[in-house]
KEBA-520753 format. One record per atom (N, C-alpha, C, CB): x, y, z; residue in three letters. Coordinates in steps of 0.2 Angstrom, whole numbers, padded with zeros to 4 digits, always signed. Glycine has a CB too. Example, Ala and Ser with C-alpha at 12.3 -4.5 7.8 and 13.67 -1.06 7.14 Angstrom:
2
+0066-0028+0039Ala
+0062-0022+0039Ala
+0066-0016+0039Ala
+0057-0022+0045Ala
+0064-0011+0035Ser
+0068-0005+0036Ser
+0064+0000+0039Ser
+0070-0003+0029Ser
//
This chain:
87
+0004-0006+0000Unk
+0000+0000+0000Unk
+0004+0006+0000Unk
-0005+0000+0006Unk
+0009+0006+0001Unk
+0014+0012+0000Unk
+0016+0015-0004Unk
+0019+0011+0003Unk
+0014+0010-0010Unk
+0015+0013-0016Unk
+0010+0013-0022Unk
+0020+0010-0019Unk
+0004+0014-0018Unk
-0003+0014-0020Unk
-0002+0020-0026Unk
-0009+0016-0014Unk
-0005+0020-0032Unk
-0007+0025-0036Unk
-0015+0027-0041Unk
-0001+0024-0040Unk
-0013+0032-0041Unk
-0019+0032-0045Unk
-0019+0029-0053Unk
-0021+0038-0044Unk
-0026+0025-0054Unk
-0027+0020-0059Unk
-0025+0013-0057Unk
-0024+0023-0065Unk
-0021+0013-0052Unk
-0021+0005-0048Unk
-0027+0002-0048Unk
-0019+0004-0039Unk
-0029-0003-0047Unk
-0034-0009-0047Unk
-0033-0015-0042Unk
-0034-0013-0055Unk
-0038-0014-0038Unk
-0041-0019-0036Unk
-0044-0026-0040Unk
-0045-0016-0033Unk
-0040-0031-0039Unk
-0042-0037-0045Unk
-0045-0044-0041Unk
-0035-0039-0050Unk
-0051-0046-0041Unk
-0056-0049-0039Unk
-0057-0055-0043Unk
-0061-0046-0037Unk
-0053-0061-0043Unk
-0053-0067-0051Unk
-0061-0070-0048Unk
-0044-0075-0051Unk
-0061-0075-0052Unk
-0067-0079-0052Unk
-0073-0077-0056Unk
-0069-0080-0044Unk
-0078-0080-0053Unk
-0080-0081-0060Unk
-0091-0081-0057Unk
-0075-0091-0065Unk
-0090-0073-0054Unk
-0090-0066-0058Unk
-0083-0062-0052Unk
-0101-0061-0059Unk
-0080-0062-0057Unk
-0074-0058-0054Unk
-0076-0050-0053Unk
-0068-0058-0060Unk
-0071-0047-0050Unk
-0072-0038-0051Unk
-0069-0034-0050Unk
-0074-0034-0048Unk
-0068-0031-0050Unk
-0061-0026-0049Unk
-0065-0016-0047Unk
-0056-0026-0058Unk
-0061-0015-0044Unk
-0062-0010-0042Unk
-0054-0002-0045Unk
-0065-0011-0033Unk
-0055+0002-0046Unk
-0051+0007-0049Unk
-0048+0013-0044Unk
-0056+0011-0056Unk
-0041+0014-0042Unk
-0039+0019-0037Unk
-0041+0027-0041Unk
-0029+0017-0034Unk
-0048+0031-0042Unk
-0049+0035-0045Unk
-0045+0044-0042Unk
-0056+0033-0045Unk
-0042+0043-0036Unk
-0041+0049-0036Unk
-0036+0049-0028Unk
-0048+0053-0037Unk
-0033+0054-0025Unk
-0028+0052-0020Unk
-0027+0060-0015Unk
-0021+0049-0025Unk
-0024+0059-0011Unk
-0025+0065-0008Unk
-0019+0062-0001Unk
-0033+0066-0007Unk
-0017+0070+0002Unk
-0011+0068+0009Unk
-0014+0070+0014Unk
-0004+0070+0009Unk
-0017+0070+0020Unk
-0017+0075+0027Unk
-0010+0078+0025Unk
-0017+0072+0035Unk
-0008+0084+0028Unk
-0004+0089+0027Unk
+0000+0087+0034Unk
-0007+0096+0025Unk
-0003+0086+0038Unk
-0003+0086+0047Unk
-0002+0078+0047Unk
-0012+0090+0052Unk
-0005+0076+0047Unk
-0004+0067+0049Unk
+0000+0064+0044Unk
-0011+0062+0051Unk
+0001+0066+0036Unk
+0003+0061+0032Unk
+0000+0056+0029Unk
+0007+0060+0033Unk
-0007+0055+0032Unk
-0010+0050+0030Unk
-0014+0050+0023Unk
-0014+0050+0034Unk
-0013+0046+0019Unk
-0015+0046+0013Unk
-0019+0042+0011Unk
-0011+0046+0010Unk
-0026+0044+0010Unk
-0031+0044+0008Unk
-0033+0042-0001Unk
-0034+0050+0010Unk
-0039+0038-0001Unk
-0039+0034-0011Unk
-0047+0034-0011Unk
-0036+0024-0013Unk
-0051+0036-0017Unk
-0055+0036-0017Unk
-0055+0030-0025Unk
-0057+0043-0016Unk
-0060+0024-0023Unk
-0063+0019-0026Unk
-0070+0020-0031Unk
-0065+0016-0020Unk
-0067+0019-0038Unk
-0074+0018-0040Unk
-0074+0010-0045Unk
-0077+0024-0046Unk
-0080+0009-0047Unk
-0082+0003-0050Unk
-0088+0006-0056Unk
-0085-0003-0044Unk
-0089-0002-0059Unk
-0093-0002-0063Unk
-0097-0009-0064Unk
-0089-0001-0069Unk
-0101-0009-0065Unk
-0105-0018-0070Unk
-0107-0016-0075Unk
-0112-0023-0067Unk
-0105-0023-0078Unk
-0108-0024-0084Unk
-0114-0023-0088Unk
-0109-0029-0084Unk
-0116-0019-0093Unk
-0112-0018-0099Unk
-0110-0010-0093Unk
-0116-0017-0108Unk
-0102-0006-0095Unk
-0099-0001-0090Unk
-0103+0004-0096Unk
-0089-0001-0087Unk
-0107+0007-0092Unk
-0110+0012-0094Unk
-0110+0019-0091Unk
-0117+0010-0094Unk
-0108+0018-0083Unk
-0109+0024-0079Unk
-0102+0020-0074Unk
-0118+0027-0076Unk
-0101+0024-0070Unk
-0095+0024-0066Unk
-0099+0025-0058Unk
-0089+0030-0067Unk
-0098+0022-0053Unk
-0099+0024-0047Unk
-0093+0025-0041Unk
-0103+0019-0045Unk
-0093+0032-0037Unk
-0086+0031-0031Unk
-0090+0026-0025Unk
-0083+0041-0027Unk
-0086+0024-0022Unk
-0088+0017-0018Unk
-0087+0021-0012Unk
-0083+0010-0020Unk
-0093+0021-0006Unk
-0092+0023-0002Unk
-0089+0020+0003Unk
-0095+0024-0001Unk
-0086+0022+0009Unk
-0081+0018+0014Unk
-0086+0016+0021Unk
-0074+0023+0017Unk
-0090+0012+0020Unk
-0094+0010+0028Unk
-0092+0011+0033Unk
-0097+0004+0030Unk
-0085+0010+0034Unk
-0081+0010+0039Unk
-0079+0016+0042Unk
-0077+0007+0038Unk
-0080+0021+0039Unk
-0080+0027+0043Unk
-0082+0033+0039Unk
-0075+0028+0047Unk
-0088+0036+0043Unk
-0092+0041+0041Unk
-0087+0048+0042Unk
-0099+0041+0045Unk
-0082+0051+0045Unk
-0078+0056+0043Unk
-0074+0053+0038Unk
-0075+0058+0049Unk
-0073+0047+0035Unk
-0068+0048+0028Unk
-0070+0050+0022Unk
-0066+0043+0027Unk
-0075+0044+0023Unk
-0080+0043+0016Unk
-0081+0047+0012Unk
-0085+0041+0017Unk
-0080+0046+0007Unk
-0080+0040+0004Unk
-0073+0037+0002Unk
-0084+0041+0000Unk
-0069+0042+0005Unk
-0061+0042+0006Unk
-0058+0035+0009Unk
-0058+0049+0012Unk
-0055+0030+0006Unk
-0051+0025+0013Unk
-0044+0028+0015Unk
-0049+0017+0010Unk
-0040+0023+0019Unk
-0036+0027+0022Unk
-0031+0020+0019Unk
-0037+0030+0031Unk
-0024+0023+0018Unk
-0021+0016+0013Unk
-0016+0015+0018Unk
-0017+0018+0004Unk
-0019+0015+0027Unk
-0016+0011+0032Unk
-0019+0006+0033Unk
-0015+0013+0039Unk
-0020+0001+0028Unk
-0026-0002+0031Unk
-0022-0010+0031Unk
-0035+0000+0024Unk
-0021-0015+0038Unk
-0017-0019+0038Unk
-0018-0026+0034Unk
-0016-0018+0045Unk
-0025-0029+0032Unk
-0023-0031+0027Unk
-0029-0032+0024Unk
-0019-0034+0027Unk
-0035-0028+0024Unk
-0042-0029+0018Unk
-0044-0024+0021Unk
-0047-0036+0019Unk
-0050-0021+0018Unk
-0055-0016+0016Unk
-0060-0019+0016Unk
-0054-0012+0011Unk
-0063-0013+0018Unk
-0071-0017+0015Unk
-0076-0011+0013Unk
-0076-0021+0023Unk
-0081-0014+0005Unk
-0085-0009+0002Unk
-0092-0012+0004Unk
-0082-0009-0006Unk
-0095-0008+0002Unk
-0103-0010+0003Unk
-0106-0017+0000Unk
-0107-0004-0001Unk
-0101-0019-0007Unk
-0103-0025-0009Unk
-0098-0030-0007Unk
-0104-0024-0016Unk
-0091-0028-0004Unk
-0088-0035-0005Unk
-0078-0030-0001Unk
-0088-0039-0017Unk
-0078-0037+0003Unk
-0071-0037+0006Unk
-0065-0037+0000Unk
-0071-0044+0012Unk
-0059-0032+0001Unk
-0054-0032-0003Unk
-0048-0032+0000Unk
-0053-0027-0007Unk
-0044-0039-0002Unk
-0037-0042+0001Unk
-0033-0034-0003Unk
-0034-0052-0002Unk
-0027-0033+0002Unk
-0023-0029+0002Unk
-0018-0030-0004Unk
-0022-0029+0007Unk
-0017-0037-0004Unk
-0016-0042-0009Unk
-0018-0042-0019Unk
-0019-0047-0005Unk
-0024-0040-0017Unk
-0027-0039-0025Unk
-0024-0033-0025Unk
-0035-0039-0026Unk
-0022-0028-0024Unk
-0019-0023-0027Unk
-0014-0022-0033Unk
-0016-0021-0024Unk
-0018-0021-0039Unk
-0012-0023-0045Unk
-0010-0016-0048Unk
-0015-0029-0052Unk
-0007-0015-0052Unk
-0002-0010-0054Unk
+0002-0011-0060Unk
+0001-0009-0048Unk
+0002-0005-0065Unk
+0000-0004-0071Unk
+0008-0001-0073Unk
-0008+0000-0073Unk
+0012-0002-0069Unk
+0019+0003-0070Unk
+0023+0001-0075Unk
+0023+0005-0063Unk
//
């Protein structure tokens, strides 16, 4: 997670797989904490959605990329692990 960027992907194999998109990024200035905002799509991708963070209502829809090793979205838990990267 330390080298999270934006356009990274969340990749969810199987079979209906999913993936979700690191759409945008941001630093506290004061704590250094760095914050990602999440979107997705389904089939046929016609419109985009930012994914909110249930887990906490002062972030959201912001996550926090201390996260030790999953997340969780409204539709589904993400290993820290799926994190792929396009560099």
């Amino acid at each position: 997670m330390d080298q999270i960027a934006v356009g990274d992907v969340f990749i969810r194999g199987g079979s209906p797989g999913h993936a979700v998109i690191v759409v945008d990024m941001a630093m506290d200035t004061i704590s250094k904490d760095v914050v990602f905002l999440l979107a997705q799509s389904y089939m046929p991708a016609q419109e985009i959605q930012i994914l909110k963070n249930p887990n906490s209502n002062r972030l959201s829809p912001w996550y926090s990329s201390k996260i030790v090793s999953s997340l969780t979205t409204l539709r589904m838990g993400i290993e820290k692990n799926e994190l792929k990267s396009f560099n």
